[in-house]
C-alpha positions in Angstrom: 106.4 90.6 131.3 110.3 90.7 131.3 111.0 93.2 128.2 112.5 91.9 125.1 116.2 92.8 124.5 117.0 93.7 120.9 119.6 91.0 120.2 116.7 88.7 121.2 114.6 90.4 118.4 117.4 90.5 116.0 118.4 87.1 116.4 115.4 85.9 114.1 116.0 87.8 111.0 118.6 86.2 109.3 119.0 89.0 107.0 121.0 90.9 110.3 123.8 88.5 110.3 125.9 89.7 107.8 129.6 88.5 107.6 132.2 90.5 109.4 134.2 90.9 106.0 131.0 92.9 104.6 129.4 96.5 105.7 125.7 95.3 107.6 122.8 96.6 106.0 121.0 99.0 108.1 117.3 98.3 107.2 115.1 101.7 107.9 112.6 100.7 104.8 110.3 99.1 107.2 107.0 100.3 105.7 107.5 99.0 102.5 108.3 95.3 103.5 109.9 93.8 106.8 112.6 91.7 106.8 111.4 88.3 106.8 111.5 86.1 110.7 113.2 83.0 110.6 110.4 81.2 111.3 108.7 82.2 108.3 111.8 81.4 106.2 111.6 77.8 107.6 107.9 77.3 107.6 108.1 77.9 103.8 111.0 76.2 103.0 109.5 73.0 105.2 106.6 73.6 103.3 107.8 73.3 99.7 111.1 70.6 100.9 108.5 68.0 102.2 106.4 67.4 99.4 104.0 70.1 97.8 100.6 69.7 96.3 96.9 71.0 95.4 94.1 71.5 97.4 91.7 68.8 97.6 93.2 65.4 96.9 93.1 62.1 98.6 96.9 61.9 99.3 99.0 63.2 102.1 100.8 66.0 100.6 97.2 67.7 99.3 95.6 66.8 102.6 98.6 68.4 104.5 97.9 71.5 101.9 94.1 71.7 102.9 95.1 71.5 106.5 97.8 74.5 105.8 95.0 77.2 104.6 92.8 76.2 107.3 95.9 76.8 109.6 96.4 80.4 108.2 93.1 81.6 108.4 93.1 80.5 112.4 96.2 81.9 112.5 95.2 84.9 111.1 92.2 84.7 113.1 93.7 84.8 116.0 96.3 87.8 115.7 92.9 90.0 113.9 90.2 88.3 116.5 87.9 87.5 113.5 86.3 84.5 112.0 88.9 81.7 110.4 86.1 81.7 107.5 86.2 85.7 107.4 89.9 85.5 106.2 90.5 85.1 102.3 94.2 85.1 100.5 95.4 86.8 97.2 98.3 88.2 95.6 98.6 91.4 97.4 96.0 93.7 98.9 95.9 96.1 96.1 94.3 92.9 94.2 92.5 91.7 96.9 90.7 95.7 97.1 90.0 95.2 93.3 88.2 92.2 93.3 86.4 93.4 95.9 85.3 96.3 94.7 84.2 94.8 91.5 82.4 92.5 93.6 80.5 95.1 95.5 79.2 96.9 92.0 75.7 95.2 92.5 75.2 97.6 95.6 76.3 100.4 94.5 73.8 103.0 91.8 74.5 106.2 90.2 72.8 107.7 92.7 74.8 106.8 95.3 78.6 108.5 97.1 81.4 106.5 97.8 83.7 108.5 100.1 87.9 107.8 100.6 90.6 110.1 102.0 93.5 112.5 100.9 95.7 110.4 103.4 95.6 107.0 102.2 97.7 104.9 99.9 96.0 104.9 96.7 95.2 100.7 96.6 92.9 102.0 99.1 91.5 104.9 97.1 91.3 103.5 93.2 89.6 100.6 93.4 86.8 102.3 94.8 87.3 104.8 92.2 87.2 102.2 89.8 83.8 101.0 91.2 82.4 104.3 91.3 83.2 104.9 88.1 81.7 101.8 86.7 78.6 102.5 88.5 78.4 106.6 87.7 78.5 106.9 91.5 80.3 110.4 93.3 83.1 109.8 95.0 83.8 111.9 97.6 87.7 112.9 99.8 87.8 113.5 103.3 90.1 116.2 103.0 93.8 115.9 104.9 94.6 119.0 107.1 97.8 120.1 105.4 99.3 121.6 108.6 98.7 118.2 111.3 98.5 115.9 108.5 96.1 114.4 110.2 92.1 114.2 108.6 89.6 116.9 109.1 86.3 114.9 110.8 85.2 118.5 112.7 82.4 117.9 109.9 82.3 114.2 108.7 78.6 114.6 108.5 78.7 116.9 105.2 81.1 113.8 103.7 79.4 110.6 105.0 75.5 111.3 104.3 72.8 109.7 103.8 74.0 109.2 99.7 77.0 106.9 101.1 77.7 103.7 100.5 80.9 102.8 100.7 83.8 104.6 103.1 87.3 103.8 102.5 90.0 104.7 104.9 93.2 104.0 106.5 93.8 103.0 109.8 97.5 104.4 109.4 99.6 106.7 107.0 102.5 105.2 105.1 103.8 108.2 105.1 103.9 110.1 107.5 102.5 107.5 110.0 99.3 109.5 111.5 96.8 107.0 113.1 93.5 107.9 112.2 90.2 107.8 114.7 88.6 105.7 112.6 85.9 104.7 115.1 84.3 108.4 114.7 84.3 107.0 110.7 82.6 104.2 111.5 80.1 105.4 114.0 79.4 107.9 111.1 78.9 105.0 108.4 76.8 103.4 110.4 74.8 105.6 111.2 73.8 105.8 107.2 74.1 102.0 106.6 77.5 102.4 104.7 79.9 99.7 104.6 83.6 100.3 105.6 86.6 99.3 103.7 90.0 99.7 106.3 93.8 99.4 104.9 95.4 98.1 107.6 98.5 97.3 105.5 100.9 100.3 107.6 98.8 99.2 111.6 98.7 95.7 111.5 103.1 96.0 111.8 102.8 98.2 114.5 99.6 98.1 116.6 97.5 95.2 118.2 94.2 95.0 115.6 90.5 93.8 116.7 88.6 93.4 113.8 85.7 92.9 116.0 85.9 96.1 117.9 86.6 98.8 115.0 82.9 97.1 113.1 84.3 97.7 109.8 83.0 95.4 107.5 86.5 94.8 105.2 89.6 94.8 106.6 93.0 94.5 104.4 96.8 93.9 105.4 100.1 92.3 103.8 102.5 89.4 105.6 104.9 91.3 103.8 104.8 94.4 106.4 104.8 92.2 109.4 107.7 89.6 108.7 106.4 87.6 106.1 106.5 86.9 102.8 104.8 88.7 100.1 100.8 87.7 100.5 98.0 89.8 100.4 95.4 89.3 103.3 91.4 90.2 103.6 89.0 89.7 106.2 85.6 90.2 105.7 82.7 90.4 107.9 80.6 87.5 107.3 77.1 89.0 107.3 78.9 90.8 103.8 81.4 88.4 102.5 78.1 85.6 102.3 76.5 88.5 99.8 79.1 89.0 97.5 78.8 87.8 94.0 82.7 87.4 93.6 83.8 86.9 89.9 84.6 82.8 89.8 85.4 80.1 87.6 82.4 77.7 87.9 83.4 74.8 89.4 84.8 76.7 91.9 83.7 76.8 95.4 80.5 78.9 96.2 81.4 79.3 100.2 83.4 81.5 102.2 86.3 82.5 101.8 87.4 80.3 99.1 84.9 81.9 96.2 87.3 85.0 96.4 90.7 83.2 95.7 90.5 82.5 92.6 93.1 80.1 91.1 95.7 78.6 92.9 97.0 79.7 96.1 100.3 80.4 97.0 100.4 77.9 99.7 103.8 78.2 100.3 103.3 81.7 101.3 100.6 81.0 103.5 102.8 78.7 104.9 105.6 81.8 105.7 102.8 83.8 107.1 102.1 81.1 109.8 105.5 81.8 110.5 105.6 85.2 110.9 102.1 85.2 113.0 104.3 82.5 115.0 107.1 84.9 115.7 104.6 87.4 117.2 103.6 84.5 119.3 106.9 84.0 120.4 107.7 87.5 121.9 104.6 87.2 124.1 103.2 85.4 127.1 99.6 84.1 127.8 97.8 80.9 128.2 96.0 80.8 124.6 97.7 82.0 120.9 95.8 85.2 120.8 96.8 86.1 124.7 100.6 85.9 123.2 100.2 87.5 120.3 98.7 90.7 121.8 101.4 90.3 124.5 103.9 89.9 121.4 102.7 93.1 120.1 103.0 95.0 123.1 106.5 94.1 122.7 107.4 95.0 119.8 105.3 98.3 120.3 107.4 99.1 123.8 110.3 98.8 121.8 109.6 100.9 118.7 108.5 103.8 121.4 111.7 104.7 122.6 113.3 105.0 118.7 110.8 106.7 117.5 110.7 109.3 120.5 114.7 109.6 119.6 114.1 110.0 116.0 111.2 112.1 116.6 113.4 114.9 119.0 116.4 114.6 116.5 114.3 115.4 112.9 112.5 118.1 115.0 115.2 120.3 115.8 116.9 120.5 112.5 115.9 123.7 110.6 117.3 122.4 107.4 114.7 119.2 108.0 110.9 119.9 107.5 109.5 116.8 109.3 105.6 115.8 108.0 104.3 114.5 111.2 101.5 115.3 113.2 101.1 116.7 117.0 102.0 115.1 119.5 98.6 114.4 120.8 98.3 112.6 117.7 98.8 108.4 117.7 101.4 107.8 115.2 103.4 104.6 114.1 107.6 104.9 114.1 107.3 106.3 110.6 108.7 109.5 109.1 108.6 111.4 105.8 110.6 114.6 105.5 112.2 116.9 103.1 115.9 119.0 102.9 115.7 121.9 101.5 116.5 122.2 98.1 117.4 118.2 98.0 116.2 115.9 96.0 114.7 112.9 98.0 116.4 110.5 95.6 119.7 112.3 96.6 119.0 112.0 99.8 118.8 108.1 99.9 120.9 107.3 97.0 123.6 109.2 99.5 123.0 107.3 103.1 123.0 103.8 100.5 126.3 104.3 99.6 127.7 106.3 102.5 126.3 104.1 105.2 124.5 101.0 103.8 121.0 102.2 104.9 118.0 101.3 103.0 116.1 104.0 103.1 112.9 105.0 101.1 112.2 108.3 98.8 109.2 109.2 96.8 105.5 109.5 97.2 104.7 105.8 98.1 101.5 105.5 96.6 100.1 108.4 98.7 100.0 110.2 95.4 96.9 112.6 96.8 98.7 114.0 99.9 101.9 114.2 97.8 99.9 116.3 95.5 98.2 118.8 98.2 101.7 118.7 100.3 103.7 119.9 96.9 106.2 117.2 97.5 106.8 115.9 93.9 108.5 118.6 92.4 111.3 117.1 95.4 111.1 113.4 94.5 108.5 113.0 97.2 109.5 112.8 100.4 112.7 110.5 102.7 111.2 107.9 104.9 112.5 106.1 107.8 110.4 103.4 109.2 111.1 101.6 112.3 111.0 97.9 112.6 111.8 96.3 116.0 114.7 94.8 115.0 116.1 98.2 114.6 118.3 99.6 117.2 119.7 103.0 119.6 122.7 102.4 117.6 121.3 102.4 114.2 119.3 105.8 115.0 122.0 107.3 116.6 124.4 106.8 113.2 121.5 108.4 110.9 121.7 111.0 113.0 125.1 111.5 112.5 125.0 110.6 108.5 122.3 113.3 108.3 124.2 116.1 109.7 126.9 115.1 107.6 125.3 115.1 104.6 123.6 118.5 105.5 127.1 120.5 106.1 128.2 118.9 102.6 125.2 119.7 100.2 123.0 122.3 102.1 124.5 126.2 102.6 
Protein backbone atom coordinates (compact mmCIF):
# COMPACT_ATOMS: atom_id res chain seq x y z
CA UNK A 1 0.00 0.00 0.00
CA UNK A 2 1.16 3.61 -0.84
CA UNK A 3 1.41 5.32 2.81
CA UNK A 4 -1.05 7.85 3.86
CA UNK A 5 0.36 11.48 3.96
CA UNK A 6 -0.89 13.52 6.95
CA UNK A 7 -2.66 16.29 5.08
CA UNK A 8 -4.55 13.36 3.60
CA UNK A 9 -5.48 12.27 7.29
CA UNK A 10 -6.10 15.78 8.36
CA UNK A 11 -8.20 16.69 5.64
CA UNK A 12 -11.22 14.78 7.32
CA UNK A 13 -11.38 16.37 10.64
CA UNK A 14 -12.97 19.50 10.18
CA UNK A 15 -12.03 20.53 13.54
CA UNK A 16 -8.13 21.18 11.90
CA UNK A 17 -9.29 23.91 9.64
CA UNK A 18 -9.27 26.69 11.70
CA UNK A 19 -9.25 30.30 10.14
CA UNK A 20 -5.99 31.96 9.43
CA UNK A 21 -7.16 35.01 11.71
CA UNK A 22 -7.25 32.46 14.77
CA UNK A 23 -4.34 30.45 16.68
CA UNK A 24 -5.14 26.37 15.47
CA UNK A 25 -5.76 24.16 18.18
CA UNK A 26 -3.24 21.59 18.63
CA UNK A 27 -5.20 18.50 19.77
CA UNK A 28 -2.84 16.02 22.01
CA UNK A 29 -6.03 14.85 24.17
CA UNK A 30 -6.46 11.99 21.99
CA UNK A 31 -7.31 9.36 24.72
CA UNK A 32 -10.01 11.03 26.10
CA UNK A 33 -12.03 11.58 22.81
CA UNK A 34 -10.82 11.95 19.05
CA UNK A 35 -11.75 14.54 17.08
CA UNK A 36 -14.67 13.57 15.17
CA UNK A 37 -14.11 12.43 10.86
CA UNK A 38 -16.09 14.12 8.61
CA UNK A 39 -17.83 11.42 7.58
CA UNK A 40 -19.19 10.83 10.87
CA UNK A 41 -20.27 14.51 11.16
CA UNK A 42 -22.27 13.94 7.86
CA UNK A 43 -23.61 10.55 8.48
CA UNK A 44 -25.27 12.11 11.55
CA UNK A 45 -26.34 15.15 10.31
CA UNK A 46 -27.92 13.08 7.09
CA UNK A 47 -29.31 11.09 9.52
CA UNK A 48 -31.34 13.51 11.66
CA UNK A 49 -31.88 16.24 8.25
CA UNK A 50 -33.81 13.47 6.33
CA UNK A 51 -36.36 12.57 8.51
CA UNK A 52 -35.87 10.80 11.91
CA UNK A 53 -37.94 8.20 13.61
CA UNK A 54 -38.47 5.01 16.11
CA UNK A 55 -37.63 1.62 15.63
CA UNK A 56 -40.26 -0.59 14.36
CA UNK A 57 -42.89 1.23 12.31
CA UNK A 58 -44.44 0.68 8.99
CA UNK A 59 -43.14 4.00 7.41
CA UNK A 60 -40.01 4.89 5.68
CA UNK A 61 -38.23 6.94 8.13
CA UNK A 62 -38.67 4.05 11.03
CA UNK A 63 -37.87 1.39 8.49
CA UNK A 64 -34.69 3.42 7.31
CA UNK A 65 -34.04 3.51 11.44
CA UNK A 66 -34.31 -0.35 11.75
CA UNK A 67 -32.07 -0.72 8.78
CA UNK A 68 -29.52 1.89 10.48
CA UNK A 69 -28.86 -0.42 13.79
CA UNK A 70 -28.63 -3.31 11.74
CA UNK A 71 -26.00 -1.30 9.62
CA UNK A 72 -23.94 -0.55 12.86
CA UNK A 73 -23.80 -3.73 14.33
CA UNK A 74 -22.28 -5.05 10.70
CA UNK A 75 -20.26 -2.32 10.71
CA UNK A 76 -19.02 -2.87 13.92
CA UNK A 77 -18.83 -6.41 13.12
CA UNK A 78 -16.64 -6.02 10.65
CA UNK A 79 -13.81 -3.66 12.14
CA UNK A 80 -14.12 -6.29 15.69
CA UNK A 81 -14.58 -9.64 13.42
CA UNK A 82 -17.61 -10.64 15.70
CA UNK A 83 -21.16 -11.45 15.27
CA UNK A 84 -23.60 -8.33 13.98
CA UNK A 85 -26.00 -9.91 16.74
CA UNK A 86 -22.97 -10.01 19.39
CA UNK A 87 -22.91 -6.11 19.22
CA UNK A 88 -25.29 -4.08 21.67
CA UNK A 89 -25.33 0.02 21.99
CA UNK A 90 -25.62 2.22 25.19
CA UNK A 91 -24.78 5.44 26.52
CA UNK A 92 -21.16 4.92 27.26
CA UNK A 93 -19.21 1.80 28.20
CA UNK A 94 -19.01 2.63 31.86
CA UNK A 95 -23.05 1.99 31.57
CA UNK A 96 -22.81 -0.60 29.29
CA UNK A 97 -20.13 -2.51 32.09
CA UNK A 98 -22.92 -1.77 34.76
CA UNK A 99 -25.63 -3.34 33.28
CA UNK A 100 -23.74 -6.03 32.59
CA UNK A 101 -22.49 -6.76 35.64
CA UNK A 102 -25.75 -6.52 37.24
CA UNK A 103 -26.82 -8.87 34.70
CA UNK A 104 -24.14 -11.44 35.49
CA UNK A 105 -25.16 -11.50 39.54
CA UNK A 106 -27.14 -14.79 38.96
CA UNK A 107 -23.57 -16.46 38.35
CA UNK A 108 -21.81 -15.25 40.63
CA UNK A 109 -22.04 -16.73 44.84
CA UNK A 110 -20.27 -15.65 47.94
CA UNK A 111 -18.13 -18.19 47.47
CA UNK A 112 -16.78 -17.24 44.50
CA UNK A 113 -13.41 -14.36 43.31
CA UNK A 114 -13.83 -11.93 40.81
CA UNK A 115 -10.33 -10.69 39.86
CA UNK A 116 -9.49 -6.96 38.05
CA UNK A 117 -6.21 -5.04 37.77
CA UNK A 118 -4.25 -2.09 39.37
CA UNK A 119 -3.86 -0.81 35.71
CA UNK A 120 -7.15 -0.34 34.42
CA UNK A 121 -9.60 2.56 34.21
CA UNK A 122 -11.89 2.13 36.91
CA UNK A 123 -15.40 1.63 34.55
CA UNK A 124 -13.53 -1.42 34.17
CA UNK A 125 -12.84 -2.24 37.75
CA UNK A 126 -16.25 -0.90 39.78
CA UNK A 127 -18.77 -2.45 38.21
CA UNK A 128 -17.33 -5.63 39.00
CA UNK A 129 -16.80 -4.32 42.34
CA UNK A 130 -20.27 -3.45 42.54
CA UNK A 131 -21.23 -7.04 41.53
CA UNK A 132 -19.06 -8.52 43.93
CA UNK A 133 -20.29 -6.68 46.47
CA UNK A 134 -23.87 -7.46 45.90
CA UNK A 135 -23.07 -11.07 45.74
CA UNK A 136 -20.50 -11.11 49.03
CA UNK A 137 -17.94 -12.41 46.39
CA UNK A 138 -13.70 -11.52 46.87
CA UNK A 139 -12.45 -9.48 44.52
CA UNK A 140 -9.17 -9.88 43.88
CA UNK A 141 -6.09 -7.10 41.85
CA UNK A 142 -3.62 -8.30 39.68
CA UNK A 143 -1.03 -6.10 41.09
CA UNK A 144 0.80 -3.39 38.62
CA UNK A 145 4.68 -3.60 38.71
CA UNK A 146 5.36 0.00 39.80
CA UNK A 147 8.74 0.18 38.08
CA UNK A 148 7.56 -1.19 34.13
CA UNK A 149 4.10 -0.23 34.74
CA UNK A 150 3.28 -3.05 33.18
CA UNK A 151 1.15 -6.15 35.19
CA UNK A 152 2.94 -8.83 37.16
CA UNK A 153 1.45 -12.41 35.49
CA UNK A 154 5.09 -14.30 36.64
CA UNK A 155 2.26 -15.83 39.08
CA UNK A 156 -1.39 -15.38 37.60
CA UNK A 157 -2.15 -18.79 38.95
CA UNK A 158 -2.20 -17.63 42.78
CA UNK A 159 -4.82 -14.65 41.30
CA UNK A 160 -6.98 -16.62 38.71
CA UNK A 161 -7.85 -20.00 40.63
CA UNK A 162 -10.11 -22.30 40.68
CA UNK A 163 -12.62 -19.60 43.01
CA UNK A 164 -12.76 -17.29 39.79
CA UNK A 165 -15.40 -16.23 38.00
CA UNK A 166 -15.13 -13.28 36.48
CA UNK A 167 -11.60 -11.50 35.19
CA UNK A 168 -11.61 -7.98 34.16
CA UNK A 169 -8.79 -6.43 32.36
CA UNK A 170 -7.62 -3.98 29.94
CA UNK A 171 -6.26 -4.50 26.76
CA UNK A 172 -4.49 -1.05 27.02
CA UNK A 173 -3.53 1.66 29.67
CA UNK A 174 -5.08 5.13 29.40
CA UNK A 175 -2.36 6.21 31.02
CA UNK A 176 0.52 5.33 30.45
CA UNK A 177 -0.42 3.30 27.33
CA UNK A 178 1.16 -0.28 28.33
CA UNK A 179 -0.50 -3.13 26.10
CA UNK A 180 -1.14 -5.89 28.19
CA UNK A 181 -0.64 -9.85 27.18
CA UNK A 182 -3.94 -10.55 27.81
CA UNK A 183 -3.98 -13.89 25.93
CA UNK A 184 -1.71 -15.41 29.03
CA UNK A 185 -5.15 -13.91 31.07
CA UNK A 186 -7.27 -15.62 29.07
CA UNK A 187 -5.62 -18.91 28.68
CA UNK A 188 -5.54 -18.64 32.49
CA UNK A 189 -9.46 -18.02 32.79
CA UNK A 190 -10.14 -20.64 30.87
CA UNK A 191 -8.44 -22.83 32.19
CA UNK A 192 -10.90 -22.34 35.42
CA UNK A 193 -14.12 -21.66 33.38
CA UNK A 194 -13.96 -17.91 34.20
CA UNK A 195 -15.51 -15.46 31.89
CA UNK A 196 -13.47 -12.37 30.70
CA UNK A 197 -14.60 -8.90 30.68
CA UNK A 198 -11.88 -6.70 28.16
CA UNK A 199 -11.96 -2.62 28.03
CA UNK A 200 -10.94 -2.01 24.84
CA UNK A 201 -11.96 1.65 25.05
CA UNK A 202 -7.77 3.01 24.80
CA UNK A 203 -6.84 -0.36 21.74
CA UNK A 204 -9.59 -0.27 19.64
CA UNK A 205 -8.00 3.67 18.52
CA UNK A 206 -4.82 2.37 18.01
CA UNK A 207 -4.57 -1.38 17.23
CA UNK A 208 -6.44 -3.81 14.75
CA UNK A 209 -8.94 -5.90 17.34
CA UNK A 210 -10.22 -9.73 16.66
CA UNK A 211 -12.70 -10.33 19.07
CA UNK A 212 -12.53 -13.87 17.82
CA UNK A 213 -8.95 -14.52 18.43
CA UNK A 214 -8.39 -12.94 22.13
CA UNK A 215 -11.71 -15.66 23.33
CA UNK A 216 -12.84 -13.16 25.72
CA UNK A 217 -16.33 -13.45 26.27
CA UNK A 218 -17.20 -9.35 26.69
CA UNK A 219 -15.52 -6.91 24.91
CA UNK A 220 -16.19 -2.99 25.48
CA UNK A 221 -15.06 0.22 23.36
CA UNK A 222 -16.41 3.96 22.73
CA UNK A 223 -16.88 5.64 18.98
CA UNK A 224 -15.85 8.52 20.90
CA UNK A 225 -11.96 7.35 20.98
CA UNK A 226 -11.87 6.31 17.40
CA UNK A 227 -13.59 9.44 15.50
CA UNK A 228 -16.93 9.25 16.51
CA UNK A 229 -19.46 10.54 18.42
CA UNK A 230 -20.11 9.83 21.97
CA UNK A 231 -21.61 6.03 21.99
CA UNK A 232 -20.78 3.32 24.14
CA UNK A 233 -20.15 -0.06 22.37
CA UNK A 234 -20.34 -3.95 23.74
CA UNK A 235 -19.81 -7.14 22.10
CA UNK A 236 -20.67 -10.10 23.62
CA UNK A 237 -20.03 -13.58 22.90
CA UNK A 238 -23.16 -15.25 21.98
CA UNK A 239 -22.95 -18.59 23.84
CA UNK A 240 -23.07 -15.74 27.12
CA UNK A 241 -25.02 -12.76 25.85
CA UNK A 242 -28.20 -15.71 25.04
CA UNK A 243 -27.78 -16.35 29.15
CA UNK A 244 -28.09 -13.22 30.46
CA UNK A 245 -31.07 -12.15 32.35
CA UNK A 246 -30.61 -8.34 31.41
CA UNK A 247 -32.92 -5.98 33.50
CA UNK A 248 -35.86 -5.01 30.79
CA UNK A 249 -39.04 -3.35 30.39
CA UNK A 250 -41.45 -6.18 29.46
CA UNK A 251 -42.57 -5.61 26.31
CA UNK A 252 -39.31 -5.27 25.31
CA UNK A 253 -37.52 -7.61 23.09
CA UNK A 254 -36.26 -10.97 24.60
CA UNK A 255 -33.39 -11.60 21.78
CA UNK A 256 -30.00 -10.50 21.21
CA UNK A 257 -28.63 -7.73 21.37
CA UNK A 258 -31.64 -5.61 21.62
CA UNK A 259 -32.75 -6.96 25.44
CA UNK A 260 -29.66 -5.01 26.62
CA UNK A 261 -30.52 -1.48 25.15
CA UNK A 262 -32.96 -0.46 27.02
CA UNK A 263 -34.96 2.54 25.93
CA UNK A 264 -34.41 4.46 22.99
CA UNK A 265 -31.36 4.47 21.11
CA UNK A 266 -29.47 7.13 20.05
CA UNK A 267 -29.71 6.42 16.46
CA UNK A 268 -28.23 9.33 15.36
CA UNK A 269 -25.06 8.37 17.00
CA UNK A 270 -25.03 5.08 15.61
CA UNK A 271 -25.41 6.74 12.59
CA UNK A 272 -21.83 8.88 13.30
CA UNK A 273 -20.28 5.68 14.21
CA UNK A 274 -20.97 4.22 10.71
CA UNK A 275 -19.12 7.12 9.82
CA UNK A 276 -16.23 6.85 11.64
CA UNK A 277 -15.92 2.85 11.06
CA UNK A 278 -16.24 4.33 7.34
CA UNK A 279 -13.21 6.57 7.59
CA UNK A 280 -11.09 3.52 8.70
CA UNK A 281 -12.38 2.00 5.60
CA UNK A 282 -11.22 4.66 3.64
CA UNK A 283 -7.50 4.78 4.63
CA UNK A 284 -7.29 1.10 3.56
CA UNK A 285 -7.27 -1.20 0.61
CA UNK A 286 -8.84 -4.79 0.15
CA UNK A 287 -11.48 -6.38 -1.69
CA UNK A 288 -14.13 -6.77 1.33
CA UNK A 289 -14.92 -3.98 4.29
CA UNK A 290 -13.04 -5.87 6.91
CA UNK A 291 -9.82 -6.32 4.36
CA UNK A 292 -9.88 -2.28 4.37
CA UNK A 293 -10.38 -1.65 7.68
CA UNK A 294 -7.51 -3.75 8.96
CA UNK A 295 -5.51 -2.14 6.07
CA UNK A 296 -6.94 1.30 7.43
CA UNK A 297 -5.58 0.44 10.68
CA UNK A 298 -2.30 -0.38 9.68
CA UNK A 299 -2.28 3.03 8.45
CA UNK A 300 -3.00 4.92 11.01
CA UNK A 301 -0.69 2.57 13.24
CA UNK A 302 2.47 3.28 10.73
CA UNK A 303 1.85 6.66 11.24
CA UNK A 304 1.43 7.06 15.02
CA UNK A 305 4.91 5.00 15.14
CA UNK A 306 7.19 7.45 14.04
CA UNK A 307 5.62 10.35 16.66
CA UNK A 308 5.50 8.34 19.29
CA UNK A 309 9.26 7.08 18.78
CA UNK A 310 10.01 11.06 18.60
CA UNK A 311 8.04 11.79 21.59
CA UNK A 312 9.25 8.78 23.31
CA UNK A 313 13.39 9.88 22.73
CA UNK A 314 12.53 13.58 23.61
CA UNK A 315 10.43 12.90 27.31
CA UNK A 316 13.23 10.34 27.91
CA UNK A 317 16.16 12.42 28.08
CA UNK A 318 14.86 15.20 30.15
CA UNK A 319 15.94 14.78 33.84
CA UNK A 320 13.40 17.38 34.99
CA UNK A 321 10.58 14.84 33.19
CA UNK A 322 9.83 11.48 34.95
CA UNK A 323 8.15 9.67 31.99
CA UNK A 324 5.60 6.52 33.25
CA UNK A 325 6.14 4.24 30.39
CA UNK A 326 7.16 0.87 30.22
CA UNK A 327 10.36 -0.98 28.50
CA UNK A 328 10.83 -0.95 25.31
CA UNK A 329 10.14 -4.56 24.76
CA UNK A 330 6.83 -3.64 26.01
CA UNK A 331 3.84 -2.96 23.18
CA UNK A 332 2.57 0.33 23.96
CA UNK A 333 -0.01 2.74 22.21
CA UNK A 334 1.30 6.71 21.34
CA UNK A 335 0.30 7.55 24.93
CA UNK A 336 2.19 9.36 27.67
CA UNK A 337 1.72 10.27 31.27
CA UNK A 338 4.56 12.16 33.02
CA UNK A 339 5.32 14.43 35.86
CA UNK A 340 7.77 17.78 36.44
CA UNK A 341 9.17 17.94 39.36
CA UNK A 342 7.67 19.98 41.81
CA UNK A 343 4.74 21.00 39.19
CA UNK A 344 1.49 20.70 39.42
CA UNK A 345 -0.03 18.68 36.43
CA UNK A 346 -2.82 21.31 36.20
CA UNK A 347 -0.01 23.92 35.88
CA UNK A 348 1.41 22.14 33.50
CA UNK A 349 -1.57 22.10 30.99
CA UNK A 350 -3.34 25.11 32.06
CA UNK A 351 0.31 26.67 30.76
CA UNK A 352 0.78 24.83 27.03
CA UNK A 353 -3.39 25.99 26.75
CA UNK A 354 -2.65 29.31 26.89
CA UNK A 355 0.87 29.50 25.70
CA UNK A 356 0.42 27.34 22.63
CA UNK A 357 -3.26 26.29 22.22
CA UNK A 358 -2.60 22.62 22.94
CA UNK A 359 -5.23 20.53 24.54
CA UNK A 360 -3.52 18.60 26.68
CA UNK A 361 -4.77 16.34 29.58
CA UNK A 362 -3.77 16.27 33.53
CA UNK A 363 -5.03 14.22 36.29
CA UNK A 364 -5.53 10.60 37.14
CA UNK A 365 -8.06 9.71 34.36
CA UNK A 366 -10.04 7.26 36.08
CA UNK A 367 -6.94 5.04 36.71
CA UNK A 368 -7.54 6.14 40.30
CA UNK A 369 -5.62 2.64 41.59
CA UNK A 370 -2.27 3.10 39.79
CA UNK A 371 -2.54 6.81 40.63
CA UNK A 372 -2.81 5.68 44.17
CA UNK A 373 0.25 3.04 44.19
CA UNK A 374 2.32 5.57 41.75
CA UNK A 375 1.81 8.58 44.52
CA UNK A 376 0.72 10.82 41.66
CA UNK A 377 -2.25 12.68 43.30
CA UNK A 378 -0.55 14.73 45.70
CA UNK A 379 0.76 16.32 41.91
CA UNK A 380 -2.65 16.60 40.18
CA UNK A 381 -2.04 13.27 38.62
CA UNK A 382 -0.07 13.06 35.89
CA UNK A 383 0.33 15.29 31.92
CA UNK A 384 -0.78 13.20 29.09
CA UNK A 385 -0.13 13.50 25.52
CA UNK A 386 -1.99 11.15 23.29
CA UNK A 387 -1.37 10.75 19.66
CA UNK A 388 -3.99 10.70 17.14
CA UNK A 389 -3.10 10.25 13.42
CA UNK A 390 -4.04 13.47 12.52
CA UNK A 391 -1.30 14.68 14.62
CA UNK A 392 1.89 15.79 13.07
CA UNK A 393 6.25 16.05 13.08
CA UNK A 394 5.39 19.62 13.40
CA UNK A 395 3.03 19.48 16.28
CA UNK A 396 5.58 17.25 18.38
CA UNK A 397 8.41 19.11 17.55
CA UNK A 398 6.67 22.55 19.01
CA UNK A 399 5.74 20.59 22.45
CA UNK A 400 9.09 19.96 22.50
CA UNK A 401 10.07 23.23 22.42
CA UNK A 402 7.02 24.68 24.72
CA UNK A 403 8.26 22.09 27.31
CA UNK A 404 11.74 23.19 27.55
CA UNK A 405 10.44 26.51 27.81
CA UNK A 406 8.26 26.13 30.36
CA UNK A 407 11.00 24.03 32.32
CA UNK A 408 13.79 27.05 32.22
CA UNK A 409 10.78 29.34 33.52
CA UNK A 410 9.18 27.40 36.52
CA UNK A 411 11.76 24.51 37.39
CA UNK A 412 15.36 25.58 39.12
Amino acid sequence: MKPLTVEQLRAAFQALKQESSVKPYIFFDGPGGTQMAQQAVDAMVGYISQGMANLHGAFPTSIKTDALLENGRKAVADLLNCQPKEVAFGQNMTSLAFSIARSMAPFISASDEIVVTELDHRANVDPWITLAQDKGATVRFIPVNPETYTLELENLSEFITEKTKLVAVGLSSNVTGTITNIAKIIARAKEVNALVVVDAVHAVPHLTIDFRELGCDVLLCSAYKFFGPHLGIAVIAESLFEKLPVYKLAPAPQNIPDKLETGTQNHEAIAGLIGAITFIESLGEGATRPERLKTGMEQIITHELELTQRLENSLSRLPQVRLYRAPADTPKTPTFAFTLDQVNARDVTTWFAQHYNMCIADGHFYASTLADKLQVNHMGGWVRIGLAPYNTLEEVKLFEVGLQEFIKQHIK
